[in-house]
Every structure is written in structure tokens, then in C-alpha cells.
N, C-alpha and C positions, 0 to 999 in steps of 0.2 A: 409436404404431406407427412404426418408421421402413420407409422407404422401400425399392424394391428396392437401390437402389445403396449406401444406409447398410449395408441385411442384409447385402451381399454385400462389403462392404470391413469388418463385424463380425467376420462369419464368416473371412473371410480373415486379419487379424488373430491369430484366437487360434492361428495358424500356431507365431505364435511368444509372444505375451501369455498366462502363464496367465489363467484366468476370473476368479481373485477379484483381478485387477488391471485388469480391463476392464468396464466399465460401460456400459449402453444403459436400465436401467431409470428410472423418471420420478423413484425420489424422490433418487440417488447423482446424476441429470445438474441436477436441482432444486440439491441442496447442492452441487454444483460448480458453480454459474452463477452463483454470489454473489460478486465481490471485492470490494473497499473503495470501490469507485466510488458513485456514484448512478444506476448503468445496471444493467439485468438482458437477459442471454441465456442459453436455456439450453441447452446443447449435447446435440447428438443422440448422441452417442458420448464417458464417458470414456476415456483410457488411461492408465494410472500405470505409470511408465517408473520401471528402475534400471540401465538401463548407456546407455550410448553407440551398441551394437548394437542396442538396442530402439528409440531415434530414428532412426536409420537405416533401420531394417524400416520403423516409423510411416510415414514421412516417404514411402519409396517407396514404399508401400502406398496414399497419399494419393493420389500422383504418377498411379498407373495408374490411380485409379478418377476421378481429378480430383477431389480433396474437399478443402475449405477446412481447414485445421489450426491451431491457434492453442496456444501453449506459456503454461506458468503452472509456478510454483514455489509463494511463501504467499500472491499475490495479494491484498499490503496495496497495490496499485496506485488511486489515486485516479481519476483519467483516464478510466477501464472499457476498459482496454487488454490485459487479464488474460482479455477472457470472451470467447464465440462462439455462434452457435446450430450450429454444422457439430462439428467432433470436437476435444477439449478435450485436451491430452495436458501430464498434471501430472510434475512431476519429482518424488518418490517421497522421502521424507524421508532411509531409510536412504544415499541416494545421496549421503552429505557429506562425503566425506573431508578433514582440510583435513595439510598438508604445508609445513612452516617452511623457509625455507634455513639452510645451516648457518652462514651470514655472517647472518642474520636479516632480511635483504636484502627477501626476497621471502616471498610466502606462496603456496599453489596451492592451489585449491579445488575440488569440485566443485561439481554446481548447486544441490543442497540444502542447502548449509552457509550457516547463518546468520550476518549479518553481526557479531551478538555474539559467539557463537559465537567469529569469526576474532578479536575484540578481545581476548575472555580469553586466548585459546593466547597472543596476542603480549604479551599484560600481561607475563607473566613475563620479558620482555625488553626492556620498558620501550620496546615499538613498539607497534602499529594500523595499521588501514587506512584512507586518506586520506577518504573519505565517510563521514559519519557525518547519513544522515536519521534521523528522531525513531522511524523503525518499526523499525530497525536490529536491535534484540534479536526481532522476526520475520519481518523478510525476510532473503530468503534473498542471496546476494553476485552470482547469476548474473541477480537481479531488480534489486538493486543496479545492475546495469554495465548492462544492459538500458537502465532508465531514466536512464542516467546520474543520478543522485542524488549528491546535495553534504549540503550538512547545513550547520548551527548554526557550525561552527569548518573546514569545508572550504574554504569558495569557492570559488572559480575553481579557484585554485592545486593541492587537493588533491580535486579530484573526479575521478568514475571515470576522465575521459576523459585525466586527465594523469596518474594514478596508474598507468594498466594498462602490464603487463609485455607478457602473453604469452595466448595463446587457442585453445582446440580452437574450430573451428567447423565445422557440420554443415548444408550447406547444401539447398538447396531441390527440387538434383536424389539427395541423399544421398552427398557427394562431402565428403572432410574435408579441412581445412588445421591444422593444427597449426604455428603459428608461432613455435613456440621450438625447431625441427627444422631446421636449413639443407636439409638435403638434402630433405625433405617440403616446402619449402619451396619448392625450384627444382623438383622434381617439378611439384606443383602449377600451378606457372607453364607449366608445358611441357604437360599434359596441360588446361590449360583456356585456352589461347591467347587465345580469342575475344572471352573474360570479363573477362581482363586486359586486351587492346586497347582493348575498348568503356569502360575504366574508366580508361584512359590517356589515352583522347581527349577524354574530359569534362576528365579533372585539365587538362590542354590547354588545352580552349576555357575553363574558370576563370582559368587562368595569365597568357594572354596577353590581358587584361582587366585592368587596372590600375584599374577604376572596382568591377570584381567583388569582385577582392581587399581594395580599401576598406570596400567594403561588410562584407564577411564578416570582415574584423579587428574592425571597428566593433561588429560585432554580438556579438562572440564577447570584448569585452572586459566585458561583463556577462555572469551565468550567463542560458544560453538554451538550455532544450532543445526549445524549439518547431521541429518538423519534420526530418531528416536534419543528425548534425554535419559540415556540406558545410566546414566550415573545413579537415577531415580532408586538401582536396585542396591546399591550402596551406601546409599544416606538414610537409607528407610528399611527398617524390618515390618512393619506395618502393612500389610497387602493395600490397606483403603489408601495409605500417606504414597505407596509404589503408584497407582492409579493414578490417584490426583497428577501426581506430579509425569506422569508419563504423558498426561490431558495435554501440557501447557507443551508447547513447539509441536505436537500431534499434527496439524493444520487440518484438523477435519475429519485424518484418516482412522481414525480411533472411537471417534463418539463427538455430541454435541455440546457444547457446554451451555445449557438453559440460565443457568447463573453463577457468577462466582464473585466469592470477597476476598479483598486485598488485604493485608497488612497496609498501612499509613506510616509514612516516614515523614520525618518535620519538614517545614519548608520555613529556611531561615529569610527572610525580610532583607536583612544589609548583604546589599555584592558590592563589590568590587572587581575589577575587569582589565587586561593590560595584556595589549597585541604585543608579543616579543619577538621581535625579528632577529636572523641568526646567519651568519656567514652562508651556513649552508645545511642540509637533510643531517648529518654527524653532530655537530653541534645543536642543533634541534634538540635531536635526540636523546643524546647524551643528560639534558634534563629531565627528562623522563623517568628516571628512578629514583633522582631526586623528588621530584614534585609527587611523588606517590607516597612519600613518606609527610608530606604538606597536609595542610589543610585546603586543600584542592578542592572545586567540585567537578572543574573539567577544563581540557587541557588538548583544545584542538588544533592539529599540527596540519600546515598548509604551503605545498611547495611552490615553487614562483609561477608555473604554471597555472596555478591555482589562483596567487593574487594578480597576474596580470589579467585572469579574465575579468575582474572586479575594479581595478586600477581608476578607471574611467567613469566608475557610475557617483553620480551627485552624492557629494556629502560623505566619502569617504578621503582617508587620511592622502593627501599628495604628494607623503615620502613614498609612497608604493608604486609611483613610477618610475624612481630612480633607483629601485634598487635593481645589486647585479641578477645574473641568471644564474648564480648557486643558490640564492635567495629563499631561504624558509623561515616559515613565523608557526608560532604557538599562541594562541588564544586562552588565553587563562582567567578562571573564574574562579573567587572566593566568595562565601556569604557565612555570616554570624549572627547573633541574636542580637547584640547590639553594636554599636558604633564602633566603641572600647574593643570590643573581642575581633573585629574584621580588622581596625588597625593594628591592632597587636598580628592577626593574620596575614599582611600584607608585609608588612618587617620580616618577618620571619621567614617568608620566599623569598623577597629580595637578598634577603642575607644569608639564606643558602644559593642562590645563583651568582653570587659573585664570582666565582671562578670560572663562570663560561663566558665562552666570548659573545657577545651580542652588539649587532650593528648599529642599535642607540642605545641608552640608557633606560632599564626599565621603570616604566610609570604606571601607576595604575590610576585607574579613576571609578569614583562613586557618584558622579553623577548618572543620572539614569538616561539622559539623551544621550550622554557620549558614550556610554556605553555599550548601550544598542547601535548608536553608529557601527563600533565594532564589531559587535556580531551581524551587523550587516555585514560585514565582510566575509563570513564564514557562510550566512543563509543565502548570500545572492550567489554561491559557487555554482548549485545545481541547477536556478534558475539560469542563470549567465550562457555555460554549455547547452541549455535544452535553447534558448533563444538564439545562439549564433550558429546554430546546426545548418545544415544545409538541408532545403527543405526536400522531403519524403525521405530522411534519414529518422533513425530509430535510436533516443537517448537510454545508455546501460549504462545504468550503475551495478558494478561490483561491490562485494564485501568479504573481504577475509580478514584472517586476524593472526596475528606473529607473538609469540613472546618478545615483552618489549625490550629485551637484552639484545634481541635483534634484528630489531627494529630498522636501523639505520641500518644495514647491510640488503634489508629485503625490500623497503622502500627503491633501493640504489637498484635493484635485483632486476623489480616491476618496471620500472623506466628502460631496461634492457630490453626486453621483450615488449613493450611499446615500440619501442622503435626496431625490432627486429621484423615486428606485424604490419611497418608501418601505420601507428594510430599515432599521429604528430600531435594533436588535439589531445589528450587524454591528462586530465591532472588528477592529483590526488589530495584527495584531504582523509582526518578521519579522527578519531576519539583516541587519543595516543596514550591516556592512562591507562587503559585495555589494550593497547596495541593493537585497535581495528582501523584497519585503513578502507577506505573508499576510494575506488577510479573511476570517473565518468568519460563516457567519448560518444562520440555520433557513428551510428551502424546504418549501414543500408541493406538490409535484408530482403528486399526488390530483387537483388540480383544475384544469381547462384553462384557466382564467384567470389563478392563478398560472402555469403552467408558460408561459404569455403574455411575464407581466410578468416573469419570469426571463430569456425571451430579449430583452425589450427592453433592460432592465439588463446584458448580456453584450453585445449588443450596441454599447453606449455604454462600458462599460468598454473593450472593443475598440479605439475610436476613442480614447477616452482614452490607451491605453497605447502606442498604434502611431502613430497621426497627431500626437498633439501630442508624446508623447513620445519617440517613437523607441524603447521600450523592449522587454521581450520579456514576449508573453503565458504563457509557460511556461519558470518558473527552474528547477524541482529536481522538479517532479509528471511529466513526460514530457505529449506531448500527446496521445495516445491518442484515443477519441471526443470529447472536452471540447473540444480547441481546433484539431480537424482540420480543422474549415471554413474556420479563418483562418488556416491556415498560409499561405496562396496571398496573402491582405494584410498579413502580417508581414514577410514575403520578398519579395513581386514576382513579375511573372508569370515573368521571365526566369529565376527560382534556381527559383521553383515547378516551372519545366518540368526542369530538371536533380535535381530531387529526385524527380521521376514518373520520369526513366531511369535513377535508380540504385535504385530498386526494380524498374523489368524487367530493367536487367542482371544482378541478384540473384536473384529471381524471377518469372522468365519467364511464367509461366501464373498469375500472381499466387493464390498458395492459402495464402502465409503470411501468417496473419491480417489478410486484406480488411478495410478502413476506418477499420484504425487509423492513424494518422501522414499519411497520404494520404488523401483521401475528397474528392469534386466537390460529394457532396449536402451544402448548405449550411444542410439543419435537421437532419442528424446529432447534433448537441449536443442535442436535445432529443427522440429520438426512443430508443425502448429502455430508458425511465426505471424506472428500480425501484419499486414497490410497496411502500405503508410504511403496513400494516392495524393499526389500534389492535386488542392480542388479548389483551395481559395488563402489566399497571402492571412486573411484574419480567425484561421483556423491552423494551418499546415501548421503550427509550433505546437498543437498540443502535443502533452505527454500524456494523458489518461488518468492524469493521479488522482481524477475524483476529490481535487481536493476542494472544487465549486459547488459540489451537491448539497452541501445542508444548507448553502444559503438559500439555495436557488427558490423561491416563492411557490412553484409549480410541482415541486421533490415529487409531492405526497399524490398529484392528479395525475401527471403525466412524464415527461421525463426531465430528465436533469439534462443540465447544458455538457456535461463528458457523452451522455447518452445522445440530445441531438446533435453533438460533433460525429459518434462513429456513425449514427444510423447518417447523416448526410454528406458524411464523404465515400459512403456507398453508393447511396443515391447518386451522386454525384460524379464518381468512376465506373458506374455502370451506363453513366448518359455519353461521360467524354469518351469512351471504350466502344459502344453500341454494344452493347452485353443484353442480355436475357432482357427484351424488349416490356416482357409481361410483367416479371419481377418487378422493374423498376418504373413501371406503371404501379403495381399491388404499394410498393414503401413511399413512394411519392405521394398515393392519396392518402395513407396513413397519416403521412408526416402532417400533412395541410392541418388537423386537429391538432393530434400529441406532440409535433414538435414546432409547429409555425404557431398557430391561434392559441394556443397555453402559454407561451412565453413572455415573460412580464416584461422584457428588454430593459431591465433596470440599471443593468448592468453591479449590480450586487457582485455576480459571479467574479469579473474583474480583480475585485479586492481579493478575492479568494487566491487566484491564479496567480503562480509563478510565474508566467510567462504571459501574464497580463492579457488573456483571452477575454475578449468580451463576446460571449456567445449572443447575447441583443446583438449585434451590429448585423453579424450575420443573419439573422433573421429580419431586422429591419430591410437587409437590400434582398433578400428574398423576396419580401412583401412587396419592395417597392417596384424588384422585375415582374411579379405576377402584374402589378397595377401595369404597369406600365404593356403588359402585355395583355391585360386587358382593356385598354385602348388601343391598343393596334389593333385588334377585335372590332372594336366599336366602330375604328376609323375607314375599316376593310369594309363593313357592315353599309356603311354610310354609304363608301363611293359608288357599290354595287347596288345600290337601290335608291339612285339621288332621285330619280325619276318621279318615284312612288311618294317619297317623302317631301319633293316642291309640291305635289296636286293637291296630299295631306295638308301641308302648312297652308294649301290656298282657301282649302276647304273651312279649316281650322279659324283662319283669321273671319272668315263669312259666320262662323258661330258663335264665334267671340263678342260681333259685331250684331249680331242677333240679342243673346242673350242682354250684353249693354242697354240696348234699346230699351226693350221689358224693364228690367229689376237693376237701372242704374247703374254707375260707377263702382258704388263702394262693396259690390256683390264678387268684384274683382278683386278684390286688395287683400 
């Protein structure tokens, strides 16, 4: 039931939100409380928005009842920076348009367009857009710039925060900037005076700090999207260029981004590709500072832990089972405009790696199956861990990021404290041109002695990554609830306090999604954890990444196959639990429409999924236990009224035998 002041900002609402776009019931605010995190909230109020004037209504709407608001697009966000328990407002699929310049220069999108999406339009001109994270084909680009996200061949150099052109922004009182407008532009400025001064006098007291400005270079010369990009006030004398760019890793808590255009970076046609296996993590590494001076586009480093979870699946290399247990490889990728420039490419890494030691001979290959081979090796890592987990365990992926001078010392560092935490399970991979590593392991957050020894382990890794290393607890994930406690010891208290003023000079009455990026409570990372009920062997592996929804046929009517997974393993742990009998009466008859009779069972979804969910199946043997229970129905029905039902058939066969008479045989047939 919500509240007086939910009913009455509901009600207010559908002012202008038609009804089958606004949501208040438990099982639509249930399937929108799920993103890719390991956190669950579930919000009192959907709204699923398709223009710019819809956020605008929202957002005011918010403003006069004071009600917390929190924006999502496909909410593949790790962090749990995507959810809320207050009013959830989704950006609406149909809202994607995406828009090429006619120099091919730039691209402009809206919030729904997905980041593949924008890659295929630009394929045919031999462009892309600078970030390329691994969810790419279903997040959307306004989630993208959000989280500032890089990817595999981004880095530093081409991620959101250095790609972005241009931005509609929708702020907290309902006031727009559009910065690709001059004259909207000086409007702007002139009509929020106050906004712009309080955002001048920070850039100010940053500026005239020479120990500041060290700092935040320092910081910003590895990927870090841990807490506000305050470098913004460094690179930019510009108040609108300090904005824009403060928009991108924001996640929400700042303003909305209605639209934004990319810069376009070429996208070269010839690769070449060549897994290098290496004694050990040191030797790895130790190319690394080479291959940056390469014409490299990426250069993923993967320790044995990492290839033996892969070792075994079809169609990869079967030297990877014989290698020993110091055993690391590096993934490396070149591409050129033509043939001529990639071979020439390829000489020239080889012939600066001769001096490391490597356990074969390095080869590369331009053929395009065998080189996806390889990077199979690199993409089945996260599927592999989320598939051999133990089931009602919860897969975390980390991300930090080390200067890659030392690199091989804090990789060596991380494996300590795996096994100090006991997490036996736990490999690493990660983007070693940046120096961003990724650890995956299986958590049980079911049980308050695990969810213990998780915080003691986060906590250590913490120290590890910030005290000895200097490095940043958040490269390319955004830091959402996961790493909001320690924004405050990554930074200092001195930037921590200028990162708390640029969220009030933003939003004042703070209602744009509280707790994420900024939060004081220091067990936030461990508080709002997801539930992960063993309920059926052809579901228990999901991980939530949403990455099945834009197949799915049903997206647009009813829910997605991530959404019938949480809403039915609720269902389904409130039946084996005997929990809140009425409840699970109210979702279960929901379900029978939006998640049982909507689903196309095509199994599309499948292709999508990492861990090869096919949400059809599950609803197939749903259907077929309801049939099946309704003949026991029929069967129960029968024995108890056989009586009634011989005198009927006796009756029956006399009228049969009647009517014959009359009007013949063929009156039958």
C-alpha cells in the first residue's frame, strides 16, 4: 500500500503519464527493482518516460511532493546504482533515436539507444563510439556516459568523459541546458546565476591549490570513476564545458541526460589477434609498458585461474590445459586500415617482445574465426564463474585500477588477500593497458557470516588498493552503493567535502537518487543485498545482467525474461517458505498474464545469456504443471460425481439415439 503522499504524487502523475506507463503495483515495482548489482530496492512508484517533457513533469512532480527519484535506462549497472525504494523513472525503449553527422564526425542519441546499436549505424563508415564496456549491446549510451564506462580498447583516452561532444540536461529543479545551443547556452547562464557562481568558486578554490590540482591529475591519469569527475574543474574554465562533463560518471545524482552526442573515433577493419602466454603474473606484466608504446588496441591479461576456468569448453586452444599454475596470458589486439599497415603492426610487437620470456612462440592470426576463438577465451571468463557457482550464491565482480608500473606487485598483492578471506574461486582478468584489473568470485549473501567475511575482505582490499597503492577503487563499474563508503578514503576529506557541494549545488533538496555516489553510512555496501532463493536448477544461475531484454518479443507488453526470473523466484520462495500467504496469492495471479501467457518461449533470450538461461523452459514446465494440475482437477471432479455422470451418458446415449432417428446419420458427423 503506499502512502498518503506516494497516492497523491500517483495520482498527480497520471496528469500527464498515461496508466499503462505508470506503475504502483507490487509485482511491475518487484521487476523493476532488479538491476545487475547485488543490491535489491524496490520502488514505490514506476514511471516509464518517452519524451523529455515527461522528465520534466516527473522531476517537478517530485520536487513539490519532495519525493526521492532515481533514473534507469537497461540497468546492466553493477554498483546498485540503477534501483530505489522511492519512484523509479525508466527511459522507455521506443525513446532511441540515434542521428550521424553528415562529416560522420559526431553521433546524437537519445536515452534509450543502445550502445550497439550506435556501433552498427557507424560500422558502415568505418567509425564507433569511444567506450566499449562488455554490456555495450544492452546498455543503453545515456547509461554508458552516466557511468562513465571505457571498456576492453577504450582507456583513458576514449571513454565517455573524453569522447562527449554535446548534452540536453534536465536538472533537479526542471530547468534544461542544451550545450550545443550558444544562445541556450548564455540564456542559461543568465537565468541561473547563483548555480554558475557557486560552481565558479569551487573551480576557484581547486585552481588556486597547486597540491589539489596534483592530486586530481595524479588521480585521473588512471581510469577512476570512484565518486564525482572533479578533474572536470581542471580541464575546463568554461562553467557549461565544467557541467557537461561533471554529467558523465554523475549516475543520476546530478541531473538527467535527455540527449547526448559523442565524438566518433575510426574503427579500423583489419585485426590481428595473439593469446601470449607467459611463465607467470611478472612476466605478463612486465610487457605492459612496452605494448603501450605499440600500436596496441588491447591487451587483456589473464591468470591461470582465469584460463583454467575456460580450459575445457569447445573450441578453445588445448595447450591451456597443460599449462603450469604460475601460468598467465595476455590477449592482444592490433587493427589497421589495411593489410600492409596491420602487418607491418604485428612485426613491430613481436620485435619489441623478444626479450620477454613467453612459454610459446608468439603468433598472431588474422583470420576472423580463430580469432574469436581467442577472445573466447577472455568473454567465457565471467560467464564460466557465474555458471560453476554454487547455487543461491551471488557473482561480484570488482574493478580497480593500479598504475601499471605496478601492476605485477598488486595483482601478486590481490591473490593474498583472496586467500587470506578464503575466496579459493576467485580469478582475475582485466584491461592491463590501463592497469584495470577485474576479480570475480561467488558470495553468499544468505548468510550473515558470509555477508561478514565479504565486508572484512572489501575492507582489506580497500586498504590494499588506496593505502599502498594509490590506486582507484572504481575504473569502469561507477561507484554507486558498492564503493560509496570509501569514496571519502580514496579522496580525502578535503575533495570529499567539495564532492558533497557539487551535489547541493546540483541538487539542492537532494532527491536525485540519495546514497548513491555520496553516502556517510559506512555499512551501505552491505546493506539492501539481493536475495538469491534456490527455486528451480533452469533459472538459479542467473546473474541479472539484463543482458536478454531487448531480445525478448514481449519487452515492450509485459516483462522481460530478467524480470520473469526475480518476479518468480519470489513467487516461488514465498510458496517453499509458506510466507505472506496473500502476497503470493496477489503475484502469482499477476504472473498467469505478464509473465506466463506473454512469453513467446522462443528461446531468443538464450542467445543473449551468458549462462545460457532459457527463460521459455521455465515457463513452458510451468504451464505444463498448471495442465497437469488441472487434470487432477478434472480427475478429482470425475471420481466424485461418477454417479451423476453414468445416468448423464445413459441419458445422453437415448438422445443421440433419438435425434438419429429423425434427421439421419449424417446430422452427427
Amino acid at each position: 500500500m503506499l502512502s498518503d503522499k506516494y497516492k497523491n504524487l500517483f495520482n498527480s502523475l497520471q496528469e500527464l503519464i498515461p496508466k499503462e506507463r505508470l506503475f504502483s503495483d507490487e509485482l511491475r515495482t518487484l521487476a523493476y527493482g532488479t538491476d545487475a548489482s547485488f543490491y535489491r530496492l524496490i520502488p514505490k512508484i514506476v514511471v516509464k518516460v518517452i519524451s523529455e517533457k515527461e522528465v520534466i513533469f516527473v522531476i517537478k512532480k517530485c520536487n513539490e511532493f519532495n519525493i526521492p527519484i532515481t533514473f534507469r535506462a537497461s540497468g546492466t549497472s553493477l554498483s546498485g546504482q540503477s534501483i530505489t525504494d522511492s519512484v523509479l523513472v525508466v527511459a522507455d525503449r521506443s525513446w532511441n533515436k540515434i542521428t550521424i553527422s553528415k562529416d560522420k564526425l559526431k553521433i546524437t542519441l537519445q536515452p534509450a539507444a543502445l550502445g550497439g546499436r550506435a556501433n552498427l549505424e557507424l560500422s558502415k563508415f568505418n567509425k564507433k563510439i569511444g567506450p566499449d564496456p562488455a554490456s555495450i549491446n544492452a546498455a543503453t549510451v545515456t547509461g554508458i556516459a552516466s557511468n562513465n564506462a571505457s571498456g576492453m580498447t577504450s582507456g583513458v583516452k576514449y571513454n565517455s568523459y573524453n569522447t562527449v561532444k554535446d548534452m540536453r540536461i534536465v536538472f533537479a529543479n526542471g530547468v534544461i541546458l542544451d550545450t550545443s545551443d550558444s544562445d541556450k547556452k548564455a540564456d542559461f547562464i543568465e537565468g541561473n546565476r547563483e548555480f554558475i557562481v557557486e560552481l565558479l568558486d569551487l573551480a576557484w578554490n581547486i585552481n588556486k591549490n597547486s597540491g589539489l590540482i596534483n592530486r586530481i591529475k595524479k588521480k585521473y591519469e588512471i581510469k577512476n570513476t570512484t565518486g564525482y569527475g572533479i578533474n572536470s574543474f581542471i580541464d575546463f574554465q568554461d562553467p557549461i564545458e565544467i557541467i557537461k562533463h561533471l554529467m558523465i560518471g554523475s549516475e543520476g545524482t546530478l541531473g538527467f541526460i535527455s540527449e547526448i552526442t559523442f565524438n566518433t573515433i575510426p574503427y579500423l577493419p583489419n585485426k590481428a589477434t595473439a593469446l601470449i602466454i607467459f611463465p607467470n603474473v611478472e612476466k605478463a606484466c612486465s610487457a605492459i609498458p612496452i605494448l603501450k608504446k605499440m600500436p596496441v588496441d588491447a591487451a587483456e591479461i589473464m591468470d591461470r585461474a582465469s584460463l583454467r576456468s575456460v580450459e575445457n569448453k569447445e573450441g578453445l586452444p588445448s595447450y591451456l590445459k597443460t599449462l603450469t599454475e604460475t601460468a598467465s596470458a595476455l590477449l592482444i589486439e592490433t587493427s589497421a586500415k589495411s593489410k600492409e599497415k596491420l602487418e607491418n603492426n604485428i612485426n613491430v610487437i613481436k620485435r619489441n617482445l623478444l626479450l620477454i620470456d613467453t612459454v610459446f612462440p608468439i603468433e598472431f592470426t588474422t583470420e576472423k574465426k580463430e580469432y574469436l576463438k581467442l577472445w573466447n577465451v577472455r568473454k567465457g571468463l565471467f560467464p564460466s564463474v557465474s555458471k560453476a557457482r554454487k547455487p543461491g550464491t551471488t557473482v561480484v565482480i570488482e574493478d580497480v585500477n593500479f598504475e601499471t608500473s605496478k601492476l605485477a606487485d598488486a595483482v601478486t598483492d590481490l591473490q593474498k588477500v583472496f586467500i587470506k578471506h578464503n575466496y579459493d574461486d576467485t580469478i582475475i582478468w582485466g584491461h592491463a593497458l590501463s592497469g584495470n584489473i577485474h576479480f570475480v568470485f561467488a558470495q553468499d549473501f544468505n548468510i550473515p557470516s558470509e555477508v561478514k567475511r565479504y565486508k572484512n575482505f572489501m575492507n582489506d582490499i580497500v586498504e590494499l588498493v588506496i593505502k599502498k597503492y594509490d590506486g582507484s577503487l572504481k575504473a569502469e563499474h561507477g561507484t554507486g552503493r558498492n564503493m560509496a563508503p570509501f569514496v571519502k578514503y580514496e579522496w580525502g576529506d578535503e575533495i570529499y567535502e567539495m564532492m558533497k557541494k557539487i551535489k547541493k549545488i546540483f541538487d539542492p533538496k537532494g532527491i536525485l537518487n540519495p546514497g548513491v555516489l555520496i553516502n556517510d553510512d559506512t555499512e551501505v555496501h552491505v546493506k539492501n543485498l539481493k536475495p538469491t532463493p534456490i527455486v528451480n536448477p533452469i533459472i538459479d544461475k542467473c546473474i541479472d545482467c539484463g543482458f536478454c531484454e531487448n531480445v525478448c518479443p514481449s519487452k515492450n507488453l509485459t516483462l522481460t525474461p530478467r524480470q520473469r526470473i526475480t518476479v518468480w523466484r519470489e513467487i516461488s520462495n514465498l510458496r517453499i517458505n509458506r510466507k505472506d500467504f496473500q502476497r503470493f496469492e496477489e503475484l502469482n495471479k499477476n504472473f498467469d498474464y505478464d509473465g506466463e501467457k506473454t512469453c513467446a518461449t522462443d528461446g531468443l533470450c538464450e542467445l543473449a545469456c551468458p549462462v545460457d538461461i532459457d527463460t521459455g523452459k521455465l515457463i513452458k514446465q510451468i504451464r505444463s504443471e498448471k495442465l497437469s494440475l488441472d487434470n487432477k482437477k478434472y480427475a478429482k471432479w470425475l471420481a466424485n460425481n461418477f454417479k451423476l455422470i453414468t445416468t448423464s451418458a445413459k441419458y445422453g446415449l437415448n438422445i443421440v439415439s433419438f435425434f438419429q432417428t429423425i434427421f439421419g446419420d449424417s446430422v452427427l458427423y
